[in-house]
C-alpha positions in Angstrom: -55.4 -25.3 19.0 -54.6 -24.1 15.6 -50.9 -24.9 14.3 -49.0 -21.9 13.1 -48.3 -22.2 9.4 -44.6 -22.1 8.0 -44.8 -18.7 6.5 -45.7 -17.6 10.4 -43.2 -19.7 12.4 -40.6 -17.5 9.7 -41.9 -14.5 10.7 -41.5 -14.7 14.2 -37.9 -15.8 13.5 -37.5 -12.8 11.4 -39.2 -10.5 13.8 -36.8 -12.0 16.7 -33.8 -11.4 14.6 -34.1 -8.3 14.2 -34.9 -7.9 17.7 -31.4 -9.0 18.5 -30.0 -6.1 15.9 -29.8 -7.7 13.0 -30.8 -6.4 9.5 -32.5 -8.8 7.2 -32.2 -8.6 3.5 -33.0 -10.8 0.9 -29.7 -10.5 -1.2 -27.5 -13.6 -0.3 -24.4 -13.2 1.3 -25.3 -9.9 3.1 -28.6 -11.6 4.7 -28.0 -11.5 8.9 -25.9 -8.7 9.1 -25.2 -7.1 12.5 -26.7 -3.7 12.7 -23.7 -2.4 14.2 -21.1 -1.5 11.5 -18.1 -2.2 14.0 -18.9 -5.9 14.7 -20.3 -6.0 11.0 -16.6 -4.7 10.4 -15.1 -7.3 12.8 -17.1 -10.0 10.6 -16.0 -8.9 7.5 -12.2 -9.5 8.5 -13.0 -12.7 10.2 -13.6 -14.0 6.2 -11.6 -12.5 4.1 -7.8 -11.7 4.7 -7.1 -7.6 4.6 -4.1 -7.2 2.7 -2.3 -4.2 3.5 -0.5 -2.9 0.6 2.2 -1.1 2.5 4.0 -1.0 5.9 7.7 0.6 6.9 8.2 -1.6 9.9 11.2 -3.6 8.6 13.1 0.3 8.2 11.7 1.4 11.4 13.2 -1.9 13.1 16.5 -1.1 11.3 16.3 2.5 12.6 15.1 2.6 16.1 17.0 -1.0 16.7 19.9 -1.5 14.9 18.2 -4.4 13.1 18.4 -6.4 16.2 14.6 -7.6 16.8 15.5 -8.6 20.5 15.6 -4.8 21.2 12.0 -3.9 20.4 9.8 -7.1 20.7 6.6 -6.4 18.3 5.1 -8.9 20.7 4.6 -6.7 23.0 2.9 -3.3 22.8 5.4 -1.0 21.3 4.5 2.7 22.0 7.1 3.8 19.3 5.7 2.2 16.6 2.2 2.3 15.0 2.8 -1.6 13.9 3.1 -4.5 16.8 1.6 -7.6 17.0 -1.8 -7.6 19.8 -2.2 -4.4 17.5 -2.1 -6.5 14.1 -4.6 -9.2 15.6 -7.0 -6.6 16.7 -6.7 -4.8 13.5 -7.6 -8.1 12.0 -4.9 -7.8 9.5 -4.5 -11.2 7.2 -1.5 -10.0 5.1 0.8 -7.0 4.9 3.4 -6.3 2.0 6.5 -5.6 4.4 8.0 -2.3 2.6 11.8 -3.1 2.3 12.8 1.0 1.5 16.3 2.1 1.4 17.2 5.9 0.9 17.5 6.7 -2.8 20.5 8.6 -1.4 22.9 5.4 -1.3 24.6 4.6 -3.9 23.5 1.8 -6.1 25.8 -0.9 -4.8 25.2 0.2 -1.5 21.4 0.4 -2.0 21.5 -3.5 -2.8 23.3 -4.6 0.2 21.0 -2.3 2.5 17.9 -4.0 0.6 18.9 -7.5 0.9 19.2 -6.4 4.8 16.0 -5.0 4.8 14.7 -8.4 3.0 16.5 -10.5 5.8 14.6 -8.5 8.8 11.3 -9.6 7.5 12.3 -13.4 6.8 13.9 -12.9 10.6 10.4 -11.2 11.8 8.3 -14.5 10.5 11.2 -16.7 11.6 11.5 -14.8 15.1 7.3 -15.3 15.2 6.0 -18.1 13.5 2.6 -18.5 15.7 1.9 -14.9 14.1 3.1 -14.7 10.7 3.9 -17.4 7.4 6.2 -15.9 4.7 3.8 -15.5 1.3 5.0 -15.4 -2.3 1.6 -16.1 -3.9 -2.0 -15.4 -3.8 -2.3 -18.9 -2.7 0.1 -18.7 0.1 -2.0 -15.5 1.1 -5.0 -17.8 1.2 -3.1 -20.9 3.0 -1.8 -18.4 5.8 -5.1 -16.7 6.0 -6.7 -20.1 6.3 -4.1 -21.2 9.0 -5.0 -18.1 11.2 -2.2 -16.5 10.5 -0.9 -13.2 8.8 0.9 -13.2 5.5 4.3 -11.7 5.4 5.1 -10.3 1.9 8.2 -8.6 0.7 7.8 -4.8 -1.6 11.1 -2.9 -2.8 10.3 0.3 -2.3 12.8 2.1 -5.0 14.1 1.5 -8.7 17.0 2.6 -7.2 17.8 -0.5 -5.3 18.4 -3.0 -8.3 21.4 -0.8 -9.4 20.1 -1.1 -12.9 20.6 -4.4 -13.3 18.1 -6.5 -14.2 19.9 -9.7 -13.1 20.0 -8.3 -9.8 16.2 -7.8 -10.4 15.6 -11.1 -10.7 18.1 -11.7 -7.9 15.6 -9.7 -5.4 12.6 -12.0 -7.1 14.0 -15.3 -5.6 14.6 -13.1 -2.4 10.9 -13.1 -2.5 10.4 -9.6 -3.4 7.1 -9.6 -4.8 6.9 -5.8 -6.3 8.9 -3.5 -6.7 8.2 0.8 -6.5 10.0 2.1 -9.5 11.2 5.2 -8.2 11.0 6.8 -4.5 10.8 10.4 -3.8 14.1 11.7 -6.7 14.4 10.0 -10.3 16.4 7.5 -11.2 18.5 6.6 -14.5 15.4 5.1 -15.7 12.2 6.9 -14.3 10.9 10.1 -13.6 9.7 10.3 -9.6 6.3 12.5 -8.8 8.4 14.4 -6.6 11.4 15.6 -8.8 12.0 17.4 -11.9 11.1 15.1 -14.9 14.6 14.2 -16.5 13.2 11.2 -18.9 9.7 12.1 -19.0 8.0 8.7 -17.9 10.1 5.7 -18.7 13.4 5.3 -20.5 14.1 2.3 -23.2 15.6 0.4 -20.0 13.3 1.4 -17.8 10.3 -0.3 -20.3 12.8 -3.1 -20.6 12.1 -3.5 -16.5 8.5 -3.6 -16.4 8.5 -6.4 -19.0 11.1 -8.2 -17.4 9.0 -7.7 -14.0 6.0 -8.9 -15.7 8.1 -12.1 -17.1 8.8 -12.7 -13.6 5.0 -11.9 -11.8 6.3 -9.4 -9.6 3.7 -6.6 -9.2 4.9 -3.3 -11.0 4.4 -0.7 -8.5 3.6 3.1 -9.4 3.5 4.9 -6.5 5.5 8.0 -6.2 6.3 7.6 -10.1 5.6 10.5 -12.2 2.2 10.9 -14.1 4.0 9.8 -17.0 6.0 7.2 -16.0 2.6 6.1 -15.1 1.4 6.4 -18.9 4.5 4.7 -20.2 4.2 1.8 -17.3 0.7 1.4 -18.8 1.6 1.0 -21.7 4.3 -1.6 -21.7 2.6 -3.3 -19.0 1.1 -7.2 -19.6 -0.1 -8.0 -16.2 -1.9 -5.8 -14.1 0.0 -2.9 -12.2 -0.4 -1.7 -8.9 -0.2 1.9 -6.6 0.9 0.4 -3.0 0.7 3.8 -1.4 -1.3 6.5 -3.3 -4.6 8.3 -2.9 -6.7 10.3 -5.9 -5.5 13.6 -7.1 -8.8 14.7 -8.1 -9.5 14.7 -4.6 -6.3 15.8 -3.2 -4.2 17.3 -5.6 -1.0 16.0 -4.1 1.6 15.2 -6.9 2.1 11.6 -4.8 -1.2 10.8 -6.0 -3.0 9.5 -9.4 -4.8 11.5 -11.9 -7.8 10.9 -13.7 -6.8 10.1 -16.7 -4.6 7.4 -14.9 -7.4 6.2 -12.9 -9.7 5.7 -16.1 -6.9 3.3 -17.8 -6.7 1.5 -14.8 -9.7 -1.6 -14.9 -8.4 -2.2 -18.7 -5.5 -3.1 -17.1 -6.9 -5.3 -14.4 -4.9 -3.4 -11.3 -5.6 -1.3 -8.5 -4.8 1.8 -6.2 -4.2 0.8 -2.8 -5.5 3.6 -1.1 -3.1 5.8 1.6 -3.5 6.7 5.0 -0.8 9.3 4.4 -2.6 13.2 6.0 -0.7 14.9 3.5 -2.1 12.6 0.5 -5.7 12.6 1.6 -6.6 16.2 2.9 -6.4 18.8 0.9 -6.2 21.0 4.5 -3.0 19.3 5.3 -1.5 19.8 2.0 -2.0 22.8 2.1 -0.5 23.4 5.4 2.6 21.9 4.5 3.2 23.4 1.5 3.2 26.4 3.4 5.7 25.3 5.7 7.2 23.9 3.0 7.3 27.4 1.8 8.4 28.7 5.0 11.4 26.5 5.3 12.7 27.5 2.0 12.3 31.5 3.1 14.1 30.9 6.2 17.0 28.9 4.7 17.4 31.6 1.6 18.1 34.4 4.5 21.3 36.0 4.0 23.1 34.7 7.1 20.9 32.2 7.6 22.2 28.5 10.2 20.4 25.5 10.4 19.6 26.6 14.2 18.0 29.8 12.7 15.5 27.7 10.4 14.8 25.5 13.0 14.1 28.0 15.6 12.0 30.3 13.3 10.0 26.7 12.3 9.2 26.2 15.5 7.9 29.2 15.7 5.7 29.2 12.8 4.4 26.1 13.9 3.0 27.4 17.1 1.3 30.1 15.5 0.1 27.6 12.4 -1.3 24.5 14.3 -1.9 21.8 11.8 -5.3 20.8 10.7 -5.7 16.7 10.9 -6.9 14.5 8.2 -9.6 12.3 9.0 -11.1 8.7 8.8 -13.9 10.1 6.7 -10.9 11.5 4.7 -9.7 8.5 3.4 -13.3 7.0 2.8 -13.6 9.6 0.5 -10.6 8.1 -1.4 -12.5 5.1 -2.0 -15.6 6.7 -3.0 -13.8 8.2 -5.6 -11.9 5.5 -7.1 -14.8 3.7 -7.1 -16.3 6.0 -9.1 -13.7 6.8 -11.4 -12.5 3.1 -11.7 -14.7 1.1 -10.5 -14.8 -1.3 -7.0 -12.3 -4.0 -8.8 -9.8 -0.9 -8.8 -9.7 -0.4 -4.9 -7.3 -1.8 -2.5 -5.8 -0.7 0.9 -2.3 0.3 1.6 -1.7 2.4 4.6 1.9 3.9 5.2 1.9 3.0 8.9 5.2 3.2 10.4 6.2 5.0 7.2 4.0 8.8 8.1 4.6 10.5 11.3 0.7 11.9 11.6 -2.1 9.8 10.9 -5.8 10.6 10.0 -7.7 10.2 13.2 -9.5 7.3 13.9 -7.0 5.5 11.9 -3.6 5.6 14.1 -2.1 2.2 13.5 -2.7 -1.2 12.4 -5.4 -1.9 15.1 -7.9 0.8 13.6 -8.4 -1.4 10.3 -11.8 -2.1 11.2 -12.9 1.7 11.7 -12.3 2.0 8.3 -14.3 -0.9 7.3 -17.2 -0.1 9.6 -17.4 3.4 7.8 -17.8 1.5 4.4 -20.6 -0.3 5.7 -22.3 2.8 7.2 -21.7 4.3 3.3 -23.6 1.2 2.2 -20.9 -0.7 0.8 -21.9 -4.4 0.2 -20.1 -7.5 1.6 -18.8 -8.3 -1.7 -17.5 -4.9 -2.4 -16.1 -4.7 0.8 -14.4 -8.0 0.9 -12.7 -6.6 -2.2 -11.3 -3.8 -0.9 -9.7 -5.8 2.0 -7.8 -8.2 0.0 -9.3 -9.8 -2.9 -8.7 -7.4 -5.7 -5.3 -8.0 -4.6 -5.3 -11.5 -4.9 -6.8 -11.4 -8.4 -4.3 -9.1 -9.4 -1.6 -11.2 -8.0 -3.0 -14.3 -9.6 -3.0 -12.9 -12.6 0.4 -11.7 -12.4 1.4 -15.2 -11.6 -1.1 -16.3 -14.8 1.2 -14.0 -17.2 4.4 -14.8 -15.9 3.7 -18.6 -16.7 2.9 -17.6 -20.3 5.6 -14.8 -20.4 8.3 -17.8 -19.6 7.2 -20.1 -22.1 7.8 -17.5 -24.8 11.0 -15.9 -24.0 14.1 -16.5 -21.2 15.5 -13.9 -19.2 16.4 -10.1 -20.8 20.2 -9.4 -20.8 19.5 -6.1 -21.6 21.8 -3.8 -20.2 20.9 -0.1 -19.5 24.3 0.9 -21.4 22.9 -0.4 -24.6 19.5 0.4 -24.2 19.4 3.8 -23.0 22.8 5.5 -23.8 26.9 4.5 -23.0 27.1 7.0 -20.7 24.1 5.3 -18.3 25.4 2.9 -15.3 
């Protein structure tokens, strides 16, 4: 009997392999890949931690119950929320920056104290937890937690608003563990235009570019979500270390002003940062914008009636909504997002950050934290690579965040803390 020759017997492995539904390749890391994209998906986040850039559960906690985490266990299912635990785990989430948002409305002493309350429900959350989550305040505690099979909890400020204009009180929210911070929310502040509001200092004020150094001397992340395109530009330019968008989607694609231009978009890998693309409907379909602008529209009309009561608006609203049913974004939506960074910015520009338990629709297929992988199964069925992929998920973050941490080191051998004080800076009348 004649013996089979190696090149045979590795044929008929081959040949059985894909048998069993898996695709062969000859390109390294992607070789043995499940034909399937959902347990190619459910692979992918088994090796790589998915970082999601953005989540409101710390404000929904504080809203729905008073703060007081025994009320609404997130280790159970939690039908008022899009954010629990069993959800996380089958999302196969490895870290989330906890959003620690405050309304721009409070004043700024009260906007601290509400923050640092924020900031203690997500230390209480990992304390209240600990088989689940491991408080993270570097890429390489992202990577130990991951490691340790559990989910990095990470702290963002969501607002300029809430340091009071103080940069002592910046640094203050640092050793908190804050670990970026939004400039602005949906109105300006004393030191930056918001995307949403009428531009008052056209981008960034002296102070304001005396924050994103200071921010930089420190490593936290510069956020510029919900910042004005030119607060954008001037962030950009003063910036050291690389700057992120949490929450924000393309404009070219969308033209929502929450979003980021072009021209933004091209500056971006000479930077070294990312967009963390949004889940948010009215940020990633055009359809939905549109529909809410015109309800937007409609709202306005009602309330500028002569005569016109709060029940009135409401009543003719609900009215118009039952003859206007809204169109709903999509999955595919928000893979479209990422198709177009990536070809405006390139794949090192690309990160996720979803908005859940910050939006009240969501794109189908993606209606809370468990639907992670249907997102990443639709990258592979658009012929994303591993590598590519695994980027998305959470390692341009942690390049960006090591590099953060890379500039700070060099940033504090050069110079101490700023004493700058917005009064000096940007006018006596400022506070």
């Amino acid at each position: 009997m004649l013996k089979s020759s190696p090149f045979a017997a590795f044929a008929a492995i081959m040949t059985a392999l894909v048998a069993l539904g898996f695709t062969i390749s000859c390109s390294g890391p992607e070789s043995g890949r499940p034909g399937d994209p959902a347990a190619r998906a459910k692979a992918l986040h088994a090796s790589v931690p998915l970082i999601d850039g953005h989540n409101d559960l710390a404000w929904e906690l504080r809203q729905l119950a008073g703060s007081d985490l025994s009320k609404m266990d997130i280790s159970l299912p939690q039908s008022r929320l899009q954010t629990d635990i069993p959800r996380l785990l089958q999302g196969g989430v490895g870290g989330v920056f906890w959003s620690v948002y405050v309304p721009p409305t409070l004043p700024g002493p009260e906007a601290v104290r509400a923050t640092m309350e924020e900031i203690d429900i997500v230390f209480r959350i990992a304390r209240r937890y600990p088989e689940t989550f491991h408080m993270a305040f570097s890429a390489q505690d992202v990577e130990q937690a991951f490691g340790s099979g559990k989910i990095a909890a990470l702290i963002g400020m969501e607002g300029g608003y809430s340091i009071d204009n103080s940069l002592a009180v910046l640094r203050a929210f640092y050793e908190l563990g804050a670990r970026y911070l939004t400039l602005t929310h949906g109105v300006n502040i004393a030191w930056a235009d918001s995307a949403t509001d009428t531009p008052a200092a056209h981008g960034l004020t002296p102070f304001g570019r005396e924050v994103v150094r200071e921010m930089n001397r420190l490593g936290m992340l510069v956020d510029l979500s919900h910042v004005s395109p030119d607060t954008m530009r001037n962030a950009l330019d003063v910036a050291q270390a690389p700057v992120i968008f949490s929450h924000s989607s393309a404009r070219g694609l969308c033209d929502h002003p929450r979003n980021v231009p072009d021209d933004v978009l091209r500056r971006i890998p000479a930077n070294g940062g990312m967009v963390m693309v949004t889940f948010v409907p009215r940020f990633v379909s055009n359809a939905v914008r549109l529909h809410f602008d015109a309800r937007d529209a409609e709202s306005a009309r009602l309330t500028a009636v002569r005569g016109s009561t709060p029940e009135a608006v409401s009543a003719g609203l609900k009215a118009w909504d039952e003859s206007h049913p809204p169109p709903r974004a999509t999955l595919s939506d928000v893979a479209d997002h990422i198709d177009y960074i990536r070809r405006i910015a390139g794949i090192d520009s690309i990160g996720l950050g979803s908005d859940f338990d910050g939006m009240t629709g969501t794109p189908l297929g993606l209606e809370d934290v468990s639907k992670f992988p249907n997102l990443t199964a639709e990258l592979v069925r658009r012929g994303y690579s591993d590598q590519d992929i695994y980027k998305i998920l959470g390692r341009n973050l942690l390049r960006v965040m090591r590099r953060a941490e890379a500039v700070a080191r060099t940033l504090q051998r050069e110079r101490g803390p700023s004493v700058a004080r917005i009064e000096d800076l940007d006018g006596a009348g400022k506070r």
